[in-house]
N, C-alpha and C positions, 0 to 999 in steps of 0.2 A: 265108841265109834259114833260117829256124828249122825243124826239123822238123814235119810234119802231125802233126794224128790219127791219119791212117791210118797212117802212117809208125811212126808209136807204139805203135799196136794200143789205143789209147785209145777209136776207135769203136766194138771190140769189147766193152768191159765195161758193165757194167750201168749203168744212171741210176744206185743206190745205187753203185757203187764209183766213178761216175765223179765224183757230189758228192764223197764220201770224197775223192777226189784233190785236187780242184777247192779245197777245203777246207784239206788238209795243204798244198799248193802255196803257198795265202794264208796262211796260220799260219807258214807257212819264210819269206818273204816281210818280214811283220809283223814277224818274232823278229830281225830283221838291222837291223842300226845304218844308219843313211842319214846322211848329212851335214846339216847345218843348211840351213835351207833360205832362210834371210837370215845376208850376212856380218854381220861385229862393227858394221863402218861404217853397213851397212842398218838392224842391229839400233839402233844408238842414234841414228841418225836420227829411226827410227821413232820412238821414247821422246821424244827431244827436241820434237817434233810432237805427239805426245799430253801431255808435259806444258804446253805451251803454248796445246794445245785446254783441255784441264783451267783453265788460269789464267785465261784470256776463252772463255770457252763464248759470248759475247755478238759475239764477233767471226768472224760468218761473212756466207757470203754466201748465199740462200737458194737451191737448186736450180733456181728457175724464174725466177732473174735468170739464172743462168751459161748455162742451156738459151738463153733470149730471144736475151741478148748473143751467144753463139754462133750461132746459125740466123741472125741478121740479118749476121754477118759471113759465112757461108756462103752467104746469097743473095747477098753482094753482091760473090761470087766471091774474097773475101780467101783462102782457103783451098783454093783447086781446083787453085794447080798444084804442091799438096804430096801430091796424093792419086798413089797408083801402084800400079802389078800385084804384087797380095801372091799367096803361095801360101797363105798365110791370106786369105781376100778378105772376111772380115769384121773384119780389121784393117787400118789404114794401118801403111806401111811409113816412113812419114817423118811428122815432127811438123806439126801443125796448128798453131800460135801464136806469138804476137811471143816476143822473146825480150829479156829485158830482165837487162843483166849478168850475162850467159851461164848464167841460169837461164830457163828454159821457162815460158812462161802457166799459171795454173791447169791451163786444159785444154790438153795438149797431145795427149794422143792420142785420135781420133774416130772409132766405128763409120764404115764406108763407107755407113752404111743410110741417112744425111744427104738422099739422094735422095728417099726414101717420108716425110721432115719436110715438104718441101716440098707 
């Protein structure tokens, strides 16, 4: 477990030196190299999928088909015994959707909040 404030004597200084701190801590922070935050593979996925949105901009589906189609499979219990006990419980822990040559539905992963659509 990390050290306190108190532990620190960091409750002891003033609002201005504790901004000061608060500040140089985010600055040391920011100044450090982090790793890429998608691999190579993610990265030109990614690319590959936007240049393909770029080539048919005209080929989508609109938000309130995918929503429609979704909830009516949800009422019609397609999808209730994928739901399970997250430690996040505003995510599923297991995919929502058919699986079609071992790629996942558009939608695969669904807010639990499915309940307050109904």
């Amino acid at each position: 477990m990390p050290p306190t404030l108190q532990e620190l004597g960091i409750d002891r200084l003033s609002v201005e030196d504790r901004i000061a701190l608060a500040t140089a801590i985010w600055d040391s922070i920011a100044a450090e190299t982090h790793p890429p935050l998608l691999t190579d593979a993610q990265r030109r996925e990614l690319e590959r999928r936007v240049a393909e949105d770029d080539a048919s901009p005209e080929d989508v589906i609109p938000w309130e088909q995918v929503e429609s189609q979704t909830l009516a499979r949800l009422q019609k219990g397609a999808c209730r015994s994928s739901f399970a006990r997250s430690p996040r419980p505003s995510l599923l822990t297991q995919p929502c959707g058919t699986m079609d040559s071992g790629r996942a539905s558009a939608v695969t992963w669904w807010p639990r909040y499915e309940q307050s659509w109904r």
